[in-house]
DRENLO-431159 format. One record per residue (C-alpha): x, y, z; residue number from 1. Coordinates in steps of 0.02 Angstrom, whole numbers, plus 50000, padded with zeros to 5 digits. Example, Ala and Ser with C-alpha at 12.3 -4.5 7.8 and 13.67 -1.06 7.14 Angstrom:
@u:50615 | v:49775 | w:50390 | num:1
@u:50684 | v:49947 | w:50357 | num:2
END
This chain:
@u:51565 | v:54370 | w:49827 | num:1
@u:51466 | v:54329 | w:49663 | num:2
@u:51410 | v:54179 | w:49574 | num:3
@u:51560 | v:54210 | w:49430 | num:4
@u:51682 | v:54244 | w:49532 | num:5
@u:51664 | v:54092 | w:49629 | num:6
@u:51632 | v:53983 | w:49441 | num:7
@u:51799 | v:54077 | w:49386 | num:8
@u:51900 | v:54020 | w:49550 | num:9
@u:51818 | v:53841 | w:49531 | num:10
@u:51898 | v:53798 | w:49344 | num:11
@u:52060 | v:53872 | w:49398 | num:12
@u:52077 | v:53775 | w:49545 | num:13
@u:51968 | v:53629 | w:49521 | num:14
@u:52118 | v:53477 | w:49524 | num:15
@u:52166 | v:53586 | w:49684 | num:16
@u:51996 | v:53573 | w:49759 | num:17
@u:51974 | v:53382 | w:49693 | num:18
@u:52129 | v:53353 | w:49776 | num:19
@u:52116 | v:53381 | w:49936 | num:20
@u:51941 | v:53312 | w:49945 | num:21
@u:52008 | v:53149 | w:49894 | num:22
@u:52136 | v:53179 | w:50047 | num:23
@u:51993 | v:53193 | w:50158 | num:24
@u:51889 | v:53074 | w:50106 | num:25
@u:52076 | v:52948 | w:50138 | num:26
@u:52103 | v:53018 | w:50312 | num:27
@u:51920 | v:53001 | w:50352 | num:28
@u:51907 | v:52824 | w:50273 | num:29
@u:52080 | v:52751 | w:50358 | num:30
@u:52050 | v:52824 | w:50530 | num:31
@u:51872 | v:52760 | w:50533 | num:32
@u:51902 | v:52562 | w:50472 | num:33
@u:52033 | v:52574 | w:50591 | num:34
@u:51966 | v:52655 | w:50746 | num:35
@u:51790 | v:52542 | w:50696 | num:36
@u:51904 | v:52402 | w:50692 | num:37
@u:51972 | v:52438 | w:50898 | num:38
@u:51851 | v:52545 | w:50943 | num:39
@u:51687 | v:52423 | w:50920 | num:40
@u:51750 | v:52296 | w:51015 | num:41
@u:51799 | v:52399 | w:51169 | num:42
@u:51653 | v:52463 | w:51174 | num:43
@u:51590 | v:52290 | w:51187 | num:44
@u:51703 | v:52247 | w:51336 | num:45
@u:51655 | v:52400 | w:51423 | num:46
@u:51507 | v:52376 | w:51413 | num:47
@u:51509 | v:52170 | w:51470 | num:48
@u:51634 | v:52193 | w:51592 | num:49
@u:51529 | v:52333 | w:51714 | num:50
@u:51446 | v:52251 | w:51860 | num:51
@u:51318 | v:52149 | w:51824 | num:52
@u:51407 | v:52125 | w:51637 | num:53
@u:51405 | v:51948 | w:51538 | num:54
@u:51596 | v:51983 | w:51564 | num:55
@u:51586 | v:52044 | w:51762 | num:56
@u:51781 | v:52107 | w:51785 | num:57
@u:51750 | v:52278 | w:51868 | num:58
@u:51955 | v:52310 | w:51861 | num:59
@u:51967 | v:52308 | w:51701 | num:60
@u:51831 | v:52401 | w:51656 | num:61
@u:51897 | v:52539 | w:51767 | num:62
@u:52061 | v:52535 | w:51688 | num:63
@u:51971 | v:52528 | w:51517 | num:64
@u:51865 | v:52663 | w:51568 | num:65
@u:51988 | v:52772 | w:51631 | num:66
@u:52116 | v:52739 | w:51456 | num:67
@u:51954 | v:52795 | w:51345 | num:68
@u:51906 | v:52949 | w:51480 | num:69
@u:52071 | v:52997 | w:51460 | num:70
@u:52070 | v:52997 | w:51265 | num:71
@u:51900 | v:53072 | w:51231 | num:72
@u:51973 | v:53232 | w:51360 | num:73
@u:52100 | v:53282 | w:51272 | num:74
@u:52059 | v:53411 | w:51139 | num:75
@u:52110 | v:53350 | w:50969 | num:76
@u:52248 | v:53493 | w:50915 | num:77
@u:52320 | v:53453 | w:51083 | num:78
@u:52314 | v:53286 | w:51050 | num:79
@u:52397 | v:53293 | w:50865 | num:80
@u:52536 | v:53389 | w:50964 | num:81
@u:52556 | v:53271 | w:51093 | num:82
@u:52590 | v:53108 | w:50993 | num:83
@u:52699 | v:53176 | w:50878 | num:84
@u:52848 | v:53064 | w:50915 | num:85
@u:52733 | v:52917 | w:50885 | num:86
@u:52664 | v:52981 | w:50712 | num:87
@u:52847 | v:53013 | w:50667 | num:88
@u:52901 | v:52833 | w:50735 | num:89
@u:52765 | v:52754 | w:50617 | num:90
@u:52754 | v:52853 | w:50472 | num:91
@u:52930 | v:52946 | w:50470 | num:92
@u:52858 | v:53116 | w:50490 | num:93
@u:52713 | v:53206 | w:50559 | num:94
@u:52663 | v:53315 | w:50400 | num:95
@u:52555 | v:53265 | w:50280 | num:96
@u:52403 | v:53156 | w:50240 | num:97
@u:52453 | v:52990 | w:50303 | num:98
@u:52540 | v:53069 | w:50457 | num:99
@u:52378 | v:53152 | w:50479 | num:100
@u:52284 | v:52966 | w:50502 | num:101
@u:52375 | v:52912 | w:50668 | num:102
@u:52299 | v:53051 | w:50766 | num:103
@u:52141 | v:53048 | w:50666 | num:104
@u:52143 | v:52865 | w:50742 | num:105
@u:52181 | v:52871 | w:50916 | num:106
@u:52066 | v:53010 | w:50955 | num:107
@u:51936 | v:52899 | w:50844 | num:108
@u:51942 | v:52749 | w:50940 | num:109
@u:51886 | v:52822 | w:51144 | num:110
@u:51742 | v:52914 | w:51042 | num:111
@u:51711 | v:52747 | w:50976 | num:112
@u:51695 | v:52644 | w:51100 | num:113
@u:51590 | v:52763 | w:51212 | num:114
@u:51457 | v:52774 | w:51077 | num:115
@u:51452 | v:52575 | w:51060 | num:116
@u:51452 | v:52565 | w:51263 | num:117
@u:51300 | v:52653 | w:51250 | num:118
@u:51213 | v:52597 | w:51085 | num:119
@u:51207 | v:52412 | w:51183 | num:120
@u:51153 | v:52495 | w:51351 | num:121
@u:50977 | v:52525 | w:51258 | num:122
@u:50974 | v:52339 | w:51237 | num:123
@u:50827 | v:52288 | w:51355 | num:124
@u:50898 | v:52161 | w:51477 | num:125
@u:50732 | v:52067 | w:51443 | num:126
@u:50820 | v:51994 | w:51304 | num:127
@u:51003 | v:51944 | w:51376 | num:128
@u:50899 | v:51849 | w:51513 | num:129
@u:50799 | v:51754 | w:51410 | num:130
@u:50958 | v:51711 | w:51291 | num:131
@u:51044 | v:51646 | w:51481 | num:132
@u:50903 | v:51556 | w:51507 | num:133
@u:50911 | v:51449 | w:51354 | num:134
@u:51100 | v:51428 | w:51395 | num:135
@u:51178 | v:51542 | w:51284 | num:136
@u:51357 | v:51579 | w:51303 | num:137
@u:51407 | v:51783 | w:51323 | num:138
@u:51485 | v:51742 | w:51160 | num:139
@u:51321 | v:51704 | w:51076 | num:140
@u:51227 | v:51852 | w:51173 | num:141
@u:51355 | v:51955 | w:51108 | num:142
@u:51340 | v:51911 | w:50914 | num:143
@u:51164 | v:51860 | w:50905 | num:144
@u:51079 | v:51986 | w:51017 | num:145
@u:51167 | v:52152 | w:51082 | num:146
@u:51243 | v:52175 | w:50921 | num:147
@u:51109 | v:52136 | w:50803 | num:148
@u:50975 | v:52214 | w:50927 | num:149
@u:51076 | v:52381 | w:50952 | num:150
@u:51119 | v:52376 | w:50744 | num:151
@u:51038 | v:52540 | w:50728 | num:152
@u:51123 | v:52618 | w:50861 | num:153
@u:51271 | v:52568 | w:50791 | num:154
@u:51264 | v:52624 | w:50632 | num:155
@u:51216 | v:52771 | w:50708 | num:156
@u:51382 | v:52802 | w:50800 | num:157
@u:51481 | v:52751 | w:50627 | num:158
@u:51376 | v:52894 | w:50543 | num:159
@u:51422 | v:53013 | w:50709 | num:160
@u:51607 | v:52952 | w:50727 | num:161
@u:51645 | v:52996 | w:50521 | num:162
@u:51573 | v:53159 | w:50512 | num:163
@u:51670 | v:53186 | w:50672 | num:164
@u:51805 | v:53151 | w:50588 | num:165
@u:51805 | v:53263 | w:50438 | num:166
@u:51787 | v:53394 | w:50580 | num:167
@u:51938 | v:53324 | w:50649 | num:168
@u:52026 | v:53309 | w:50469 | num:169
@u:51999 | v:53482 | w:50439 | num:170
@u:52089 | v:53533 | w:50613 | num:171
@u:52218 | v:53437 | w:50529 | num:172
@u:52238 | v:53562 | w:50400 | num:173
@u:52324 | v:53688 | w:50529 | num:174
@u:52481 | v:53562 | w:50532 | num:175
@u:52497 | v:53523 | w:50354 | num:176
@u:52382 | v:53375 | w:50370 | num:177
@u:52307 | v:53407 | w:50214 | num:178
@u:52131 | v:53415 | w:50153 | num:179
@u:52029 | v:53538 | w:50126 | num:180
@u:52066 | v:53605 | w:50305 | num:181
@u:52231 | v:53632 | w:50247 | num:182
@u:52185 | v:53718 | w:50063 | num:183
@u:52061 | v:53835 | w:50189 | num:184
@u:52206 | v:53864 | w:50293 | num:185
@u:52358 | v:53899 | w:50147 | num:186
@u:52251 | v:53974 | w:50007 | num:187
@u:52107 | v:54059 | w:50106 | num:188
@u:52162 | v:54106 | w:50270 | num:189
@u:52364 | v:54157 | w:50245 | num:190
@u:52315 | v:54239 | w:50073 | num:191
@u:52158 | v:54287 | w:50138 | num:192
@u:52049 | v:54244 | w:49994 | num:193
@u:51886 | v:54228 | w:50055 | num:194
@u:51823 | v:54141 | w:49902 | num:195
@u:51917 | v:53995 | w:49917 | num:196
@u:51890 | v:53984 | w:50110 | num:197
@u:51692 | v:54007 | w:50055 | num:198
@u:51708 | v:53849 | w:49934 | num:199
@u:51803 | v:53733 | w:50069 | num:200
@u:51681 | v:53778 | w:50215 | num:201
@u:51543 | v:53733 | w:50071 | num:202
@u:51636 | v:53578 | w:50008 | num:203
@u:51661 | v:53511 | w:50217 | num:204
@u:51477 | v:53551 | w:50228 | num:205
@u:51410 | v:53456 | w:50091 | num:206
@u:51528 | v:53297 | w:50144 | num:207
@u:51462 | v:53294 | w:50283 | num:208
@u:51266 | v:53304 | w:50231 | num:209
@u:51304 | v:53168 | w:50124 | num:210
@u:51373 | v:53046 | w:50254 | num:211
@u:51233 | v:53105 | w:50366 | num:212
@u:51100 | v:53066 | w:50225 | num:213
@u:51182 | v:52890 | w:50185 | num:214
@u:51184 | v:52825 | w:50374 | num:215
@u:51004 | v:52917 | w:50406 | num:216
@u:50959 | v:52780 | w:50260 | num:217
@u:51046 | v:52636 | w:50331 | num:218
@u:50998 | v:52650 | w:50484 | num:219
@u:50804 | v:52665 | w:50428 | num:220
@u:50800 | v:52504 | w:50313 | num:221
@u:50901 | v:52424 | w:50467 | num:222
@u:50791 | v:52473 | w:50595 | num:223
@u:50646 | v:52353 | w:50633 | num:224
@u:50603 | v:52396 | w:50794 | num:225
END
C-alpha cells in the first residue's frame, strides 16, 4: 500500500471516515456516562457490603456479585445477540448507532464496577479506622476518604473502561452498529479493500492512544500520593 494511495482514498472518503468516528466517539461517550453513572456506585456497594464492609450485608453482596460475574462472563458479540429483544424494546430496533449503546452499556457497567471494587480495596484500612474513630458515618468515609483516596485508581478504570469500549464499539460494527468497526467491516472486509481496513485499524488505534494519553495526565496531576 503506498503513501498516495492511501492520501487518494482519504479525500474521497473523508466525510465517510469523519463519520463514523463521530459514531464512535457517541457510542463510546453514551455507554460510558451511563455505565459510570451505575457502574461507580456498585462498585461502591460491593465493595462496603463484603464482610467486614462499612455496609456489612454479605447477601447482597453475593447476589451483587454473582449479577456482575455473570455480566463480565459473557463475551460481548454473545452478549449483543442475547439482549436483542431489549435493545429493540428501547430503541425500536437493534441496528444502528443508538441501538448499538444498550449493549455497549450493560456489558460496561459489571466491568465497571469490578474495577471500582478494586480501586477502593487499595485504600489502606488505616484510614477508614481512624475516620470511625472520629465518628464518621460510612456515608462520610465513603465521600471524603475511599473515593477521594482511591481518585487515581479511579480515573484509572474510566481511562480502562473507554478504551474498552471503542474495542467493544468496533465489535459493534459486525451488526450494523456503526463506527468505524462497521466502515472496516462494509468497505474493507466485504469489498476487501485493504486500504480502507488499514486507515480504520489506524484511526481505532490512534483513539485509543489519545484517551490513554489524556487519563495517563489526569491521573498524574491527581495523584498525590
Amino acid at each position: 500500500m503506498s503513501f498516495n494511495t492511501v492520501t487518494d482514498w482519504l479525500s474521497l472518503n473523508s466525510n465517510l471516515l469523519l463519520g463514523a468516528t463521530w459514531e464512535t466517539l457517541y457510542m463510546v461517550a453514551v455507554a460510558g456516562i451511563v455505565g459510570f453513572a451505575v457502574g461507580i456506585p456498585l462498585g461502591v456497594i460491593l465493595h462496603t457490603t463484603k464482610k467486614g464492609g462499612l455496609l456489612e450485608n454479605p447477601r447482597l453482596n453475593s447476589i451483587l456479585g454473582a449479577v456482575v460475574n455473570v455480566g463480565r462472563s459473557v463475551p460481548f458479540l454473545v452478549l449483543m445477540v442475547a439482549i436483542i429483544p431489549v435493545t429493540k424494546m428501547l430503541i425500536g430496533t437493534f441496528i444502528g448507532t443508538t441501538a448499538a449503546i444498550v449493549p455497549l452499556t450493560v456489558g460496561a457497567i459489571p466491568f465497571v464496577a469490578r474495577l471500582i471494587e478494586g480501586a477502593l480495596l487499595e485504600v489502606p484500612t488505616g484510614l477508614v479506622e481512624a475516620a470511625q474513630s472520629m465518628g464518621a458515618t460510612p456515608y462520610q468515609i465513603i465521600t471524603k476518604v475511599l473515593l477521594p483516596e482511591a481518585l487515581p485508581t479511579i480515573v484509572n478504570s474510566v481511562t480502562i473502561t473507554l478504551v474498552t469500549l471503542v474495542s467493544y464499539s468496533a465489535m459493534a460494527g459486525t451488526v450494523g452498529g456503526g463506527g468505524l468497526g462497521d466502515v472496516a467491516i462494509r468497505y474493507g472486509f466485504h469489498r476487501y479493500d485493504v486500504t480502507i481496513m488499514a486507515v480504520t485499524v489506524v484511526m481505532l488505534i490512534v483513539l485509543v492512544q489519545i484517551i490513554q494519553s489524556i487519563g495517563d495526565a489526569i491521573v498524574r496531576r491527581v495523584d498525590h500520593r
